[in-house]
N, C-alpha and C positions, 0 to 999 in steps of 0.2 A: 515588509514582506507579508502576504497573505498567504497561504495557501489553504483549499476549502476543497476538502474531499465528500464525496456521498457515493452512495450507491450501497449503503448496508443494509441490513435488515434480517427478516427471521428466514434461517435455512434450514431443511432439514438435513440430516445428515446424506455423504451423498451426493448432494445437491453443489453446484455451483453458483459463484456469479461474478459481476465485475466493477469495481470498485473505480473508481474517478477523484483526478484531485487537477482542481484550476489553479493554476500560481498567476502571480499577481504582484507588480510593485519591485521588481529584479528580471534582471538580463536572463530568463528563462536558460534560453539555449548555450550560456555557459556553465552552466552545473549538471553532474551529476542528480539524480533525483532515488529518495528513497521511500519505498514503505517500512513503517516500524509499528509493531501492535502492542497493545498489555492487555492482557489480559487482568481479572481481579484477584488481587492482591499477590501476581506474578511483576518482576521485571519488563523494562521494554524490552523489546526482542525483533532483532532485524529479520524484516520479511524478504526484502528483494531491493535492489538497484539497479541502476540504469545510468550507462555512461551518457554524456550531454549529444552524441549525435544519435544513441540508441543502437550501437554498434556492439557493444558490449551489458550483460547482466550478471549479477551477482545473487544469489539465493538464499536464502538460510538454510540451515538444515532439516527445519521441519516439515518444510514446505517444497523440498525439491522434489520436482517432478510433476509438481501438481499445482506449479503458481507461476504465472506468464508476464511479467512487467514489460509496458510499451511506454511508446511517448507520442504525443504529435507537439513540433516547436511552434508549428503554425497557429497554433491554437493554445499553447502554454498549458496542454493537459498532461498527466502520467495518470498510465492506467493499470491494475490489477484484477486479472484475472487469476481466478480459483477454482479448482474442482477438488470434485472427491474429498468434498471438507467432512468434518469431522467434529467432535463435541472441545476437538482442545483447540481447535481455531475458534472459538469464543472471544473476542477482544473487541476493542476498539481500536481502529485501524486509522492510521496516521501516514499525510506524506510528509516527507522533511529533503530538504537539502543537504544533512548530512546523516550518515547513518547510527549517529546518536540518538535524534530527533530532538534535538535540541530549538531548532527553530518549528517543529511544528504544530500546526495551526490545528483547527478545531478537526474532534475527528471523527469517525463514520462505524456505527457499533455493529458489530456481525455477532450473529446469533444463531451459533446451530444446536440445532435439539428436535427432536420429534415432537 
């Protein structure tokens, strides 16, 4: 199992963007797919999932309202859109298969700060 997210970087507050993760090496389109973040020296902390046709999402509660999980099967990506982030969305950001994130792969650090 691979899965390899990007699309982080420095944001200001405010500011949006949209986060990518390729999967790799598993039947894609039979799982559920999750973002999970930590922040420094927080817990992981589920960001968002997505049932395996993209019919269905789940959100946390930090981030409702203002965080968009997508999927294409065709392409074996999920994606994460953000707005109106803020200094506590600070984390490195993680996709996983399950909403522990126990399987996931390397991950993608978001940076918001002026």
């Amino acid at each position: 199992v691979q899965l390899q997210a990007s699309g982080g970087g420095l944001v200001q507050p405010g500011g949006s963007l949209r986060l990518s993760c390729v999967a790799s090496g598993f039947t894609f389109i039979n799982y559920w797919m999750w973002w999970v973040r930590q922040a420094p020296g927080k817990n992981l902390e589920i960001v968002a999932g997505i049932s395996s046709l993209g019919d269905r999402q789940n959100y946390g509660r930090s981030v409702k309202g203002r965080a968009t999980i997508s999927r294409n099967n065709a392409n074996n990506t999920v994606y994460l859109q953000m707005t109106h982030l803020n200094p506590e969305d600070t984390a490195l950001y993680y996709c996983s298969r399950d909403p522990n994130g126990v399987d996931r792969g390397q991950g993608t650090l978001v940076t918001v700060s002026s």
